[in-house]
N, C-alpha and C positions, 0 to 999 in steps of 0.2 A: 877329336880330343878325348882322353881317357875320361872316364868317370867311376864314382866308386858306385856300386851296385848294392841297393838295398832289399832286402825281399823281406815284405812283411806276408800277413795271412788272408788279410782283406782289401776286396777291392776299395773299401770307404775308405779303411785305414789309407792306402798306399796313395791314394787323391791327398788327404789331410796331410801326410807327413811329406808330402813333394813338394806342399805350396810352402813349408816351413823351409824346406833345405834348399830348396833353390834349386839351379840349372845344374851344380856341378854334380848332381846325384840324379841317380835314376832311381824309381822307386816303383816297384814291380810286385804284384801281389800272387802267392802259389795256389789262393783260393782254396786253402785249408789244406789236406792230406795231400803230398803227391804219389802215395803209394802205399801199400797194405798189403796183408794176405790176401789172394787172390781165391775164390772158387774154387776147390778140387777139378771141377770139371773145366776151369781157367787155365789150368797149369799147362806147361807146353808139355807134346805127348809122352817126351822121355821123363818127364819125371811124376805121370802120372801113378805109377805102381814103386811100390818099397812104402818107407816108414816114412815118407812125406807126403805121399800122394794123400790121403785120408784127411789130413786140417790144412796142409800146405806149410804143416812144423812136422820138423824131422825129430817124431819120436823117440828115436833109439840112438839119434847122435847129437843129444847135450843138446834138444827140443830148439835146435836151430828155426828159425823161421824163412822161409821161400818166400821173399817182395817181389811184386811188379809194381813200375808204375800205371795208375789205375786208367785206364781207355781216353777216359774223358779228360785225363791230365797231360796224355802226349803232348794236345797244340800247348799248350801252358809250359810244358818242361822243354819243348823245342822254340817258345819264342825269349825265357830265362836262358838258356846258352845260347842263344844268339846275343842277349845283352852282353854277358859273361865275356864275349871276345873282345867289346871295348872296354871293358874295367880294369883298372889297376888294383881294386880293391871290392871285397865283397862283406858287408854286413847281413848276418842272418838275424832281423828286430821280429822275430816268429814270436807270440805271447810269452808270456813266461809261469805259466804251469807245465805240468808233466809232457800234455799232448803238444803244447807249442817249442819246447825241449826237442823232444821227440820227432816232429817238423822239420825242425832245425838238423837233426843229425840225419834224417834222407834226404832234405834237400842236397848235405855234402856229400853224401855218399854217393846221390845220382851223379850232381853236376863235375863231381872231382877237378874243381878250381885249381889252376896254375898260378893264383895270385895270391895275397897274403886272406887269412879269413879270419872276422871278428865276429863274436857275439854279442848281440845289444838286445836292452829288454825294456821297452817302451812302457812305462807303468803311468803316466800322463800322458796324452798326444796332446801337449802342449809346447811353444816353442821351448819354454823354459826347460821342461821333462825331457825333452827332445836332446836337449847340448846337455843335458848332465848324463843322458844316457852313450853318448855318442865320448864324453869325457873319460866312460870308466868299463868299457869294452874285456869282454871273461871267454874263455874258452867254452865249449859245451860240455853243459854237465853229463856226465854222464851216466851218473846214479841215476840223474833222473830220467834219462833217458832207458836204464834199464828198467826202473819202476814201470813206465808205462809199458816196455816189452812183455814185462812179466803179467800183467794185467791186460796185455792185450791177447797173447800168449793161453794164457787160464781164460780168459772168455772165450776162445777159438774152441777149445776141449769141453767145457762146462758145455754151452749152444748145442755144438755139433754132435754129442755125447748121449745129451738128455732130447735134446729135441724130437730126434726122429723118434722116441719112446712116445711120445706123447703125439706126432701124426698117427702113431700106429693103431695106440690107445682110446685117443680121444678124438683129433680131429686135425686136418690138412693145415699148414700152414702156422702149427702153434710154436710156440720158441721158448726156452729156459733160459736165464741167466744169472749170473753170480747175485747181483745186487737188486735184478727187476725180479725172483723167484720170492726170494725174500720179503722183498715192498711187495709181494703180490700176496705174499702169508700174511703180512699184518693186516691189511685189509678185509682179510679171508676172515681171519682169527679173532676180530674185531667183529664181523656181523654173525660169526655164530655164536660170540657173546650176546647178541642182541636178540638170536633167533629163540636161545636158552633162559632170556630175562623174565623173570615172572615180578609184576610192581606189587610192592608194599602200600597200605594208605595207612596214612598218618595226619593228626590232627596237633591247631596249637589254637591258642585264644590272641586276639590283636587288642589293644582298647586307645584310646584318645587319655592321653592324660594332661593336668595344667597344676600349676603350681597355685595352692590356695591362698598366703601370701608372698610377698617378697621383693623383690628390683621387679623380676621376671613371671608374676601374679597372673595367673587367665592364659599366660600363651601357652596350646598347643602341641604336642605330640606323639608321636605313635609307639609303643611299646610292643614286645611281642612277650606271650609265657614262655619261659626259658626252666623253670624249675616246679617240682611239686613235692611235696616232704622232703628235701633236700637233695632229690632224685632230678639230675639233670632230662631236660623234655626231649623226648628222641627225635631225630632230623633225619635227611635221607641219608645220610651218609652211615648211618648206624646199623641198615640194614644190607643185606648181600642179596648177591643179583637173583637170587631164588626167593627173593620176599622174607625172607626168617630175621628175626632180630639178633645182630651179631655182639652184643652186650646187654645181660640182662642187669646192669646194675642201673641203666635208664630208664626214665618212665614212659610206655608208649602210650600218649595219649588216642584214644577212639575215638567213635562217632560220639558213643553213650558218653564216654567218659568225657569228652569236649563239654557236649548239653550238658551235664549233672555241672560241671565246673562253673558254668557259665551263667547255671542257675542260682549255685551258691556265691557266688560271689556278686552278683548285682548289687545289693546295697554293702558288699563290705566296703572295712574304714582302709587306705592305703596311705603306706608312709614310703619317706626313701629310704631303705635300705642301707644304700652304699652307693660312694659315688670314687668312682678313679679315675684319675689324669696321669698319664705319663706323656713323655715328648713322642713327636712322630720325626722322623727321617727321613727321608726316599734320595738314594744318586741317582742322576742320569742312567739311560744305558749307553752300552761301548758301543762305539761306532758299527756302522753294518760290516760285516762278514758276506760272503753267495749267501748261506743259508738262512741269514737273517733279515736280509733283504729280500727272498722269496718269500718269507713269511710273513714280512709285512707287507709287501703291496700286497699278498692275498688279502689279509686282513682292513688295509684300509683305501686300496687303488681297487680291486675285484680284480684282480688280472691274476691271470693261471700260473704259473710256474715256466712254461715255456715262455710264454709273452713276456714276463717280468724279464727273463733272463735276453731277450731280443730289446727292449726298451732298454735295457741296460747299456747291452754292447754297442746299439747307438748310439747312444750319450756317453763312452768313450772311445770307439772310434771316432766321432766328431770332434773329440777335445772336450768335453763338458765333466765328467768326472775320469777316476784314477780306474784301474784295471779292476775286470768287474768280476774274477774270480779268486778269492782268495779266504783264507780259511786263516786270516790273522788281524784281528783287533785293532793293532798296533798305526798308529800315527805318527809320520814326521814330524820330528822340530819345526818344520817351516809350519806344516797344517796346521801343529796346535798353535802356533805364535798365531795363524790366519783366525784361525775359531775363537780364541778369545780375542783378539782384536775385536772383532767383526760383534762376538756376543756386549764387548761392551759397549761399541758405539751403539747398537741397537736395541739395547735391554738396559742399559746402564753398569756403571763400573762395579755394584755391588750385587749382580745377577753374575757374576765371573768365578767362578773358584778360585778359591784363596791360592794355591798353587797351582800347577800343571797337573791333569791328570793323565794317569797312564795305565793303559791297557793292554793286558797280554790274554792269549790263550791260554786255558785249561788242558786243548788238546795237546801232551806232550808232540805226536807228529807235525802241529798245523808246520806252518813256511813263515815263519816269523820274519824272513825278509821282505814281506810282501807285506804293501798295506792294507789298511782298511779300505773302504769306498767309499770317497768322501768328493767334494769338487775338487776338480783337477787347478793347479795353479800353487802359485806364491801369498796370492789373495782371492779369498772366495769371489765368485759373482751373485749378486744375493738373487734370487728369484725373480722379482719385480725387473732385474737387468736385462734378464733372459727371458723375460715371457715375449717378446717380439719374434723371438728366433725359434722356439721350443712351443708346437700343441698340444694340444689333448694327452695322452699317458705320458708321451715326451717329458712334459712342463711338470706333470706330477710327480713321476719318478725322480724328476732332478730336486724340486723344493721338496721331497720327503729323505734322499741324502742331506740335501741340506740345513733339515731342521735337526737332522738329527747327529754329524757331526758337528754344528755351532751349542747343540745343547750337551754333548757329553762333556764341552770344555768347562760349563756352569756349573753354578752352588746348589749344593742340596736343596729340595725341597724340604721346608721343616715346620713343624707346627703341633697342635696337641690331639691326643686321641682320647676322647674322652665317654666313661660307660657310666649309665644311670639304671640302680636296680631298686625297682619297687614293692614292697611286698603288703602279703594281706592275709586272711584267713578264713577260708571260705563259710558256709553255712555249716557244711559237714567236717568242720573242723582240718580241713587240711591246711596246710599252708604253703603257698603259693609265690611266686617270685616272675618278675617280669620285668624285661632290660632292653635299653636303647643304647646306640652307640653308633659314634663319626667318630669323625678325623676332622679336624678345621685348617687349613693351613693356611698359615702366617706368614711366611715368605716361598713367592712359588719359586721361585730358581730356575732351575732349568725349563720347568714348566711352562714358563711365559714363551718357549720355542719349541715345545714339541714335548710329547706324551705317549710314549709307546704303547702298542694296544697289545689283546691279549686274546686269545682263543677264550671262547665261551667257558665255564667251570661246567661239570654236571649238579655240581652242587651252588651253582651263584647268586642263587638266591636265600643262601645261609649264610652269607658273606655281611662283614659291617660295609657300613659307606663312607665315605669318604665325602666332606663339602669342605667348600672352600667360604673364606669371610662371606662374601657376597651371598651364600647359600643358606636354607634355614639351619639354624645349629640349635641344640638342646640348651636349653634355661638352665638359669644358675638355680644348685639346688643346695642342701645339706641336709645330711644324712640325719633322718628322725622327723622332718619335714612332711607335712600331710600335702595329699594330692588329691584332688579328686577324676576319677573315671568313669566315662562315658564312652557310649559305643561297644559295648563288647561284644566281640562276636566270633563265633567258632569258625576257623576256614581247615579247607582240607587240602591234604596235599597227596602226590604219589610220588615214588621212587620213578627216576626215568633210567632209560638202558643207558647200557656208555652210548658218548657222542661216535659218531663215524669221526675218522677223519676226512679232513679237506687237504689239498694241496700244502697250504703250510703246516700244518701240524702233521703231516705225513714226514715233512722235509724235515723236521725238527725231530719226529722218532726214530729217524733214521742217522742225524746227527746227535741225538741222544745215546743210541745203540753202537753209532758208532760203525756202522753197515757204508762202505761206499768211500768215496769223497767229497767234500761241499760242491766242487764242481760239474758232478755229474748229477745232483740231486734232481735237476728239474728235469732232466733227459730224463733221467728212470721213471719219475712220475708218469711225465707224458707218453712215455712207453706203454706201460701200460693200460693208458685211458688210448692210447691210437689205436692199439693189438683190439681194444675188445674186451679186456679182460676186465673191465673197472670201468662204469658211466657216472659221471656228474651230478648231479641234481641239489639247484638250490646249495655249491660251494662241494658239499659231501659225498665222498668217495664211495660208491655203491657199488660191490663186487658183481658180477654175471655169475650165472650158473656154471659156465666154461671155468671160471675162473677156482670154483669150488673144485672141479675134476682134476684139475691140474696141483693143486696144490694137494686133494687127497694122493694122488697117483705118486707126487713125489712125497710127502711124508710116508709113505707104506714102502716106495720102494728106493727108496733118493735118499733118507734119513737123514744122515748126516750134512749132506750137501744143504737143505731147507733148514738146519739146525740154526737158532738165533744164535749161543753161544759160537757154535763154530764158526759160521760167517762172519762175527768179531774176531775172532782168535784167525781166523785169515785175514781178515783186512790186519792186523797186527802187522803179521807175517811178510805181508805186502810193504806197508813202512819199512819194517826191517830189510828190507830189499833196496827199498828208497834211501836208506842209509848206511846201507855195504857192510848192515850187521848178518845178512845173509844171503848165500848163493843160491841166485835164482833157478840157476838149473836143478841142484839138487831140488831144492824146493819142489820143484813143478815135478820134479822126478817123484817124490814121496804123495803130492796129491795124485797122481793120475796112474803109477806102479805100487804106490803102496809101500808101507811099512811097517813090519810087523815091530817093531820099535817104541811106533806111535804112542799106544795105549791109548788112546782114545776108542771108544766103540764102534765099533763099524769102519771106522777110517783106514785100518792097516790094510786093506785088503784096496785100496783104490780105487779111483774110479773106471777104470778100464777091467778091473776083475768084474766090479760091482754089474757092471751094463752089460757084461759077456755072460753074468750068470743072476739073470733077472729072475726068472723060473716062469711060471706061467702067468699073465697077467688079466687076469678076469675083466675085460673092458665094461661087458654090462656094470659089472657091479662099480666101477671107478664113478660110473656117468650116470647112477640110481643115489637118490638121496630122499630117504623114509620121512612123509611129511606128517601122516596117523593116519589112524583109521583105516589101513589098508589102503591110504593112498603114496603112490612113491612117485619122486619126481624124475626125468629121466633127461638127458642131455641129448637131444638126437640132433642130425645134420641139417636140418632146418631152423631147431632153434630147442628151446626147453620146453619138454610138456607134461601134462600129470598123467598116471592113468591106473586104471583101480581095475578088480572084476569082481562083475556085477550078475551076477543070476548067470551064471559060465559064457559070461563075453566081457572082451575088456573093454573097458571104456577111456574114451583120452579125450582130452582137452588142452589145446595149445596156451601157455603163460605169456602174457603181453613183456614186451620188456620193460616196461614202468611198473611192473612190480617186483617190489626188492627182494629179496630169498628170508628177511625177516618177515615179513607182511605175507608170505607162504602160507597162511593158518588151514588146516582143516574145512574151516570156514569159510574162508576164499575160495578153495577147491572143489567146494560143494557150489559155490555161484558161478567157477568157471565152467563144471558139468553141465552145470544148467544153461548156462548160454549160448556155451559151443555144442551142446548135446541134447539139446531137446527135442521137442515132439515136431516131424517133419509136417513141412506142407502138401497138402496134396495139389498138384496142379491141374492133374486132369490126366487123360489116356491118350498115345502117341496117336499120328493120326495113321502111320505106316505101320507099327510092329503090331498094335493094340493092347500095350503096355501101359500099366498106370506111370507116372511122370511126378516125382515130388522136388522137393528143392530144399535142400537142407544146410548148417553149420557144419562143416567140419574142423580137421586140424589146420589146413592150408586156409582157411577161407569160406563162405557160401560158394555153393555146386549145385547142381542141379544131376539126377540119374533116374535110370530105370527101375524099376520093382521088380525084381524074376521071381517067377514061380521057385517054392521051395525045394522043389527038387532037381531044380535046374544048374550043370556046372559051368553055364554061358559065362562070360563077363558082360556084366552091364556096362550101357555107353554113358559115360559120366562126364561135366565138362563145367571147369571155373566160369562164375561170375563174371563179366566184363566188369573192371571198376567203376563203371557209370553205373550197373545195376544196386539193387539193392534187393535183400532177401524176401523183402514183407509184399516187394510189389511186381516182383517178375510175373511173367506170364508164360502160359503154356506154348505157345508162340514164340519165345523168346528161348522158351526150354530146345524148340525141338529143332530151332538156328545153331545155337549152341552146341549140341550133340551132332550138329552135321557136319561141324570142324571134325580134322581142316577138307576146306572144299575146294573142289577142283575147279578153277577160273577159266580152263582153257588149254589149245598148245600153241604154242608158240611156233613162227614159222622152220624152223630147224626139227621141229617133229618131238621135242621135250617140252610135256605137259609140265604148266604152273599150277601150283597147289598157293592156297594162302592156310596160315598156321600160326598155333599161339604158343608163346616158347616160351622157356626160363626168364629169357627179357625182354617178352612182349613182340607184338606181333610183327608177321614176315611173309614173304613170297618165294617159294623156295623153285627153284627152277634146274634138276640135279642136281651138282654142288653147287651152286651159286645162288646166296639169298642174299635178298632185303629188305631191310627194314620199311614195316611202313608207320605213319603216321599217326594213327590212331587205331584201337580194337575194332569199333562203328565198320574199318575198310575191308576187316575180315568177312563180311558176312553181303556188301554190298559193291564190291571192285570189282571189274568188269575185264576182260582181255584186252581190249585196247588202252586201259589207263596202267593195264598193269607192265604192256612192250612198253611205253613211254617210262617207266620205271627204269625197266633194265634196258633202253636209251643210253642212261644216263652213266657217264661213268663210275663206277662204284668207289664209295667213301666209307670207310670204316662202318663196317656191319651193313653197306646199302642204304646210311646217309649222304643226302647232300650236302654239301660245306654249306653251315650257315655261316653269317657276317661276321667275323669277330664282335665282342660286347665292348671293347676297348683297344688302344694302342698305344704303345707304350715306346716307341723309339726301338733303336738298334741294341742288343746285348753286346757287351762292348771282348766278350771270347769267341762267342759263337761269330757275330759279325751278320746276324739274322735279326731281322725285328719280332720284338715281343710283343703277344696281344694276348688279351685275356676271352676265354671262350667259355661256355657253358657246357658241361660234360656231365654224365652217368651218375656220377658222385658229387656233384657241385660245379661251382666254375672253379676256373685253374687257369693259371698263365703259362706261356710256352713260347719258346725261341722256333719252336720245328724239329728241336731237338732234344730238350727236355722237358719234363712237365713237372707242374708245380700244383698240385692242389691252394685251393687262398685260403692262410689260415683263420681259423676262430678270432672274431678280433678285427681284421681285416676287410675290406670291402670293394669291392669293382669300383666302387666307384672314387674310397678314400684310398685306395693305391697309389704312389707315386712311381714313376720310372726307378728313381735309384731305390727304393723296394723291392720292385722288381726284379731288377736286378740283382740286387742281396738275394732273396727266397732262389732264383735260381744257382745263384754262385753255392750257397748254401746245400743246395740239391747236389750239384757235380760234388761237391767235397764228401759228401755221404757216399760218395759210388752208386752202383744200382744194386736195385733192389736184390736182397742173398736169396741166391736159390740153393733147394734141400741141395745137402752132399751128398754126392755119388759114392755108393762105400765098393772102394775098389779096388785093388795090391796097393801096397804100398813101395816109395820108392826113395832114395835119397836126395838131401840137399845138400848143394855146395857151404862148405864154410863162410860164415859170413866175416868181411873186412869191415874193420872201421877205425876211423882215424882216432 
């Protein structure tokens, strides 16, 4: 019997939406991309030279792009046209942003359907979502389908352009891109603000004050000095990142001048001053948006940016909320009838806003068809419904949508803010002022469900507070009112640097700047903390030394490309692409040939002039970065290290990676010399050469070498630490095993002598070309010929291990048709079919893994392709014209 043919993108989704449709649908998933630019070195051999061989776009005819479907999608697009022969009908419910667009117009272009074809765009996987989707069926868009060409298009050129500059420059395996260059500058740009901050101290006086009579007589509270001769008290915020006071109409209170205040005012008389009330307000916030829900599980789940965006898309491929990219505010009719409902039975009718509220975007570009992220349905399910079905981040991520679409349908928060200023006049005649000040609120409103949080201030502790009835709140006062004061006491403060970013405040500069899409935000982030360029610590984004090189190399010779302005005014450009206000081809022709038209600086000339005429590029000096003192830091192919010279030799010392490029001080550099470059040990005299034997810190590590006569051009035999030893207690014994690597074990019956040896990844048996790994360093020095044939016995397994047990199992991978197990590998454990591998990521656990995880993290891998290897810069060739319906 016929059926109609559904292809969604996930294999969860296409389980979820089959159990809703029933038998008369088949429901098939493409496991994300079926095909992309392929490798230069991928293309078949005729079209490797001309103007396409070089990105796999034919540069010189209207940057046509060269698809293949990618390796790992043949069995996938070959078992889709087999479905395809019994349908009468094919729906393409591919996501409904750019890239699921986009999905959508090569799956029709592979499969070239003889049947009717509809577009559907699943924004619930809910049954309800489902039949309103399947009611109002569109053709493919095609705008949008070119927006993502053109943007996949420009990241082929940008990548493959800049990149190899920077293998050449700085180091193997590095990458550029449009939006990760950028988010790599703010992070950059960001801690050389912090390397450059010199702190201000600053003082202020606190005291206890209480009301002498009144209702509110004897209670309690804290004042801070706010004024002195009518001279507001300077805070941090008044000074700039170099310590200087950047208004002198403020008074900067001292150390002295704190004491002298605090002396003349001890027995003065205080009165109130001044007392204001005005109302307080607060609305809700709009429903979450991608970038606003990365920002807040950062902030109150800890979950990274990738994770946020993986808990997400479970919880709507499962049916639990609505589609979890989307860059528009906006709520259904049904959802808000669902959210106030829901806020009144739960909160009461008078927690509800008076009317409906409604929210749009600021972004003229966002998708305003598209909603917010809110629960999926007609009627919410409150939390408590779902915590049976939903664990751990699961359950959180769904009750923090939830709290926070049932509270943007509620009533203001409202209540009064109220400031108390006391004044007085010191010994020395000054006069003096000091003020307290909340917020009390009187009706929480939306607050009784949820309270959006907030990135830390640099300055938040110059901030009023905020309490609510239940909270201590300031005594009724009137102005002319005697107080009396106690406790006074001078506290000091310092100017801090700017905060780094974390994850969500990264995600928010970048949707404040306007760099990117909301969709791609959390990929970029993670991009650049997976490359390397950017470590974590304690939430905050801490750039590498690498990451410094890369970002001077491109501001000095990229300019314009790294430019914030520019990379807005393209992402623009991009929209206007997205809405047929401009042709992409020309476009992509003026970035990458140039336009003397432009006016913009450096731009006319493009980027294909810009890379063809680099000039000379000084890589020492890209990879040195001047720390003082004669000391400079250098980027080498092991890692970052310092080095100076000293009495005419240089001296170097290796930087651990746990210290940040601000924490770099002069100071630090003098205690890395000293630890990695101190005074060697003697161990004693060889017992063969009759050479002294010491044992010392170097850049790699503790080693142990010989001492040669001075006038000697020998090289000394030198030889790393086993990682069991230790510097302080090696012995001379241990010295001269050590330097006898590698040793010769024996020969083998074929008449090819085994050596054992210590390698880049630890040690081995090498037997002409054929080595193995062995087990431990200990085997180097004590393995025998006969244990080492039982070795090479053995069949050989990656590097000359033995297959150990897998750590877990996980059932059959329902593409490959291989079972999954999780193993322990080089870099971690990883899961794998046999045929692809998965690192497990942060977050994740051998042990809390499930099978349908599993399987996601791999579906998820095939949809990536493999891993891009550098381009082969080689003729260039043409591409066929591309068809599309």
């Amino acid at each position: 019997m016929p059926r109609k043919l559904v292809i969604v993108e996930s294999p969860t989704k296409s389980r979820t939406i089959g159990g809703y449709l029933g038998a008369d649908y088949d429901v098939v998933s493409s496991i994300g991309h079926i095909r992309d630019l392929p490798q230069p070195s991928e293309l078949p051999a005729g079209k490797r030279e001309g103007s396409v061989g070089k990105f796999a776009v034919d540069v010189d005819n209207g940057f046509a792009p060269y698809y293949v479907v990618s390796p790992e999608k043949k069995k996938v697009v070959a078992d889709i046209k087999s479905r395809l022969k019994d349908a009468d009908e094919v729906y393409l419910a591919t996501d409904e942003d750019r890239e699921g667009e986009a999905i959508a117009w090569h799956l029709l272009e592979v499969l070239q359907p003889k049947v009717p074809v509809k577009r559907l765009a699943f924004h619930e996987i809910t049954r309800e979502g489902i039949a309103r989707a399947m009611e109002s069926p569109r053709d493919i868009d095609m705008e949008l389908v070119e927006a993502q060409e053109a943007r996949r298009i420009l990241d082929r050129l940008y990548g493959y352009e800049v990149s190899p500059v920077l293998w050449r420059k700085i180091q193997q395996g590095l990458s550029a891109g449009r939006v990760q260059s950028i988010a790599l500058r703010l992070v950059v740009d960001r801690e050389r603000e912090r390397m450059a901050f010199q702190s201000a101290e600053y003082w202020d006086l606190t005291a206890s004050f209480a009301a002498v009579e009144g209702p509110d007589a004897g209670r309690t509270f804290t004042a801070r000095l706010t004024s002195v001769d009518g001279r507001r008290v300077a805070v941090g915020k008044d000074f700039d990142d170099r310590g200087v006071l950047k208004n002198d109409k403020v008074f900067h209170v001292t150390a002295s001048s704190a004491g002298s205040l605090a002396a003349g005012l001890a027995g003065a008389e205080f009165s109130v001053a001044g007392v204001e009330s005005k109302p307080y307000k607060r609305r809700p916030a709009a429903p979450f948006i991608t970038s606003t829900l990365i920002q807040e599980a950062s902030r109150k789940l800890r979950l990274g940016a990738r994770d946020a965006m993986r808990v997400a898309q479970g919880l709507y491929e499962r049916g639990y909320i609505t589609y979890m990219r989307t860059d528009s505010p906006t709520l259904s009719g049904e959802a808000v009838r669902a959210a106030r409902s829901q806020a009144a039975e739960l909160y009461g009718s008078d927690s509800v806003a008076a009317s409906a509220r409604v929210y749009a975007s600021s972004d003229a570009n966002a998708q305003e068809a598209h909603e917010a992220i809110r629960p999926a349905g007609d009627r919410f399910r409150t939390p408590d419904s779902v915590r049976a079905e939903l664990r751990g981040d699961e359950f959180r991520m769904y009750e923090l949508i939830w709290k926070r679409t049932v509270a943007s349908q509620m009533a203001d928060a409202v209540g009064t803010t109220s400031t108390v200023r006391l004044g007085a006049v010191s010994g020395a005649g000054h006069a003096v002022e000091f003020s307290a000040s909340g917020t009390i609120i009187t009706s929480p409103g939306f607050l009784l469900a949820y309270e959006e949080s907030r990135e830390e201030s640099r300055y938040e502790s110059e901030k009023k507070t905020h309490v609510t009835e239940a909270e201590e709140r300031l005594p009724q006062l009137a102005e002319g009112q005697a107080v009396t004061a106690s406790g006074l006491e001078p506290v000091s403060h310092a100017t801090t640097p700017p905060p780094r970013f974390t994850q969500g405040s990264m995600i928010k500069e970048l949707e404040d700047r306007k760099f990117g899409r909301p969709s791609t935000y959390a990929a970029t982030v993670d991009l650049i903390v997976a490359r390397g360029y950017v470590r974590i610590d304690k939430q905050a984004l801490i750039p590498t030394w690498i990451a410094f090189a890369i970002v001077g190399l491109m501001e000095q010779h990229f300019g314009w490309l790294i430019d914030y302005d520019f990379t807005a005014d393209m992402e623009e450009d991009l929209d206007r692409i997205a809405r047929g206000e401009a042709d992409m081809r020309e476009w992509l022709g003026r970035f990458y040939f140039g336009s003397g038209a432009d006016g913009a600086e450096g731009r006319e000339e493009g980027l294909k002039h810009l890379v063809d005429d680099l000039g000379e590029i000084d890589a020492r000096a890209i990879n040195t970065f001047p720390v003082g003192d004669g000391i400079s830091l250098r980027v080498g192919r092991y890692g970052p290290y310092i080095e100076r010279e000293r009495d005419g030799e240089t001296q170097r010392a290796s930087v651990p990676d746990d210290v940040a490029p601000d924490e770099l001080t002069v100071a630090r550099a003098e205690e890395l010399f000293a630890s990695q470059g101190g005074e060697e040990r003697s161990l004693g005299t060889h017992p063969q050469t009759g050479l002294p034997v010491v044992a010392k810190a170097g850049r790699f590590g503790p080693y142990v070498t010989e001492v040669l006569p001075e006038d000697s051009k020998a090289k000394p035999r030198t030889a790393s630490l086993f990682k069991s030893m230790q510097l302080e207690t090696v012995t001379l014994e241990d010295a001269v095993k050590l330097m006898s690597l590698p040793r010769v074990v024996g020969t083998a019956p074929d008449g090819e002598e085994i050596t054992a040896q210590n390698g880049r990844y630890g040690p081995y048996l090498k037997k002409g070309t054929d080595s193995r790994t062995l087990a431990s360093e200990d085997q180097l020095l004590d393995i025998g010929l006969e244990e080492a044939l039982a070795i090479y016995a053995e069949p050989k397994r990656g590097r000359g291990r033995t297959a150990a047990p897998p750590l877990r199992e996980f059932g059959v991978d329902p593409v490959s048709e291989k079972p999954i197990v999780a193993k322990s590998g080089r870099f971690g454990d990883y899961i794998t079919d046999g045929v692809t591998n998965v690192t497990i990521p942060r977050g994740d656990t051998v042990e809390s893994l499930t099978p349908e995880r599993a399987v996601e993290l791999l579906a998820d891998k095939r949809a990536k392709g493999p891993a891009k290897k550098p381009a082969a810069r080689g003729a260039k060739r043409a591409a066929p014209a591309r068809k599309r319906k």
